[in-house]
Steps between C-alpha positions, in 0.01 A plus 500: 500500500368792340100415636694532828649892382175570439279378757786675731414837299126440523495448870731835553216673386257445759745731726400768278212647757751394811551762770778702354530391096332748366790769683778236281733689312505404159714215369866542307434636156164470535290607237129616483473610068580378186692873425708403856626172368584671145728732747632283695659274191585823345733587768631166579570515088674845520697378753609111315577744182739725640654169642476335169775725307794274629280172453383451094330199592266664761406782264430265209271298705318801642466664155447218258256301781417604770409902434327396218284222656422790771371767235248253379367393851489916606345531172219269554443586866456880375247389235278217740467771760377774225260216370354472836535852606697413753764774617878319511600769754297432733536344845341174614250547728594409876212207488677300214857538655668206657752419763809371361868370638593669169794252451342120542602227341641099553827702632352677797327113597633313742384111535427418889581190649091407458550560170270761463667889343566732702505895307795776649648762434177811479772810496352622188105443615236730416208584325509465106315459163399094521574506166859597534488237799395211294724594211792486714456199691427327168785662310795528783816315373559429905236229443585423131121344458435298195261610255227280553582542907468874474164515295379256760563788764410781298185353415420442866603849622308657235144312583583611857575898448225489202203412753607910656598640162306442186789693298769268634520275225525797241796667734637163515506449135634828416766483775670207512776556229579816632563350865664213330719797281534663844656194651742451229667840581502384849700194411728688328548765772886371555623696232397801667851622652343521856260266521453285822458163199881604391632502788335184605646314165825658577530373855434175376857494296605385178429675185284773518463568089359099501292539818358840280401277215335264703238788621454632162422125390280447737323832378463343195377175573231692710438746245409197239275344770290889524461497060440108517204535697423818320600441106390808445779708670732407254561738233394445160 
């Protein structure tokens, strides 16, 4: 299953010289720099703390885990790119972008009576960092991959994107947690008052306080996969 996620992604990309791609907007929260994805979980943090002072639990797993995790991935990007004298600011060039549905997973598949899968739902598509791309189809809790399943598809995205980028595996490296620390606020975006994921949980009846928890436990189980396959994210 996940050869077939990737082989889907790889084939996108031969649209990428097709009458009319290179005029694509860019894809939802796209992001072409290390210093843009720093921002972007900086906001999405701001936001989960201000929402946090009526929840003790939330704040105690974004302080004692998952902030701390974060610092030491920033940390480390900060230092590789001074090491290779690399600026973190700076945008991807056009040539290494990719085109990505943004939000792909197993839940956006749909099995055809021929049994092959068929991919829907491209509302968010656009042009992105194939880092970021390969991240989230390999981290997305819509697909819930195994460990050994989502290696399997990182490791064939990345030999892909690394034949037109000889820095991808360094961005990927570097990256990774902070997408994965990125898509743990994004779980946890129903405790934001207004959020579309509230009202969604809401709708859906019963408790909400219990249907909260289960968000901010699945946070943490994904949070624990990120350090697992990076020990050194946790804090000494």
């Amino acid at each position: 299953m996940p050869i077939k996620l990737a082989d889907f992604l790889i084939a996108l990309q031969k649209l990428r010289n097709a009458d009319g791609a290179q005029t694509l907007r860019n894809a939802s929260a796209s992001i072409f720099s290390p210093e843009e994805a720093v921002a972007q979980y900086g906001q999405r943090l701001d936001g989960l703390r201000r929402a946090s002072d009526d929840h003790p639990d939330l704040r105690a797993f974004m302080d004692d885990s998952l902030v701390p995790s974060t610092a030491i991935a920033i940390r480390r990007l900060r230092q590789r790119y001074a090491e290779l004298g690399r600026d973190p600011a700076a945008d991807l060039a056009p040539a290494h972008r990719a085109l990505s549905p943004s939000d792909f997973g197993l839940h956006n598949a749909l099995r055809a009576a021929d049994g092959r899968l068929r991919f829907i739902d491209f509302e968010y598509f656009g042009w992105d960092d194939p880092v970021k791309l390969v991240s989230d189809t390999a981290i997305h809790p819509g697909s819930n991959l195994p460990e050994a399943k989502a290696n399997r598809l990182t490791e064939r995205l990345a030999q892909a994107f690394a034949a037109r980028d000889d820095a991808f595996a360094i961005r990927l490296d570097v990256l990774y947690p902070l997408f994965g620390a990125i898509w743990c606020l994004i779980v946890l975006n129903a405790y934001l008052p207004e959020s579309r994921s509230r009202r969604a949980l809401a709708a859906q009846g019963g408790d909400l306080t219990v249907r909260l928890a289960g968000q901010l436990d699945k946070a943490r189980q994904l949070h624990q996969t990120i350090c697992q396959r990076d020990p050194d994210l946790t804090p000494r």
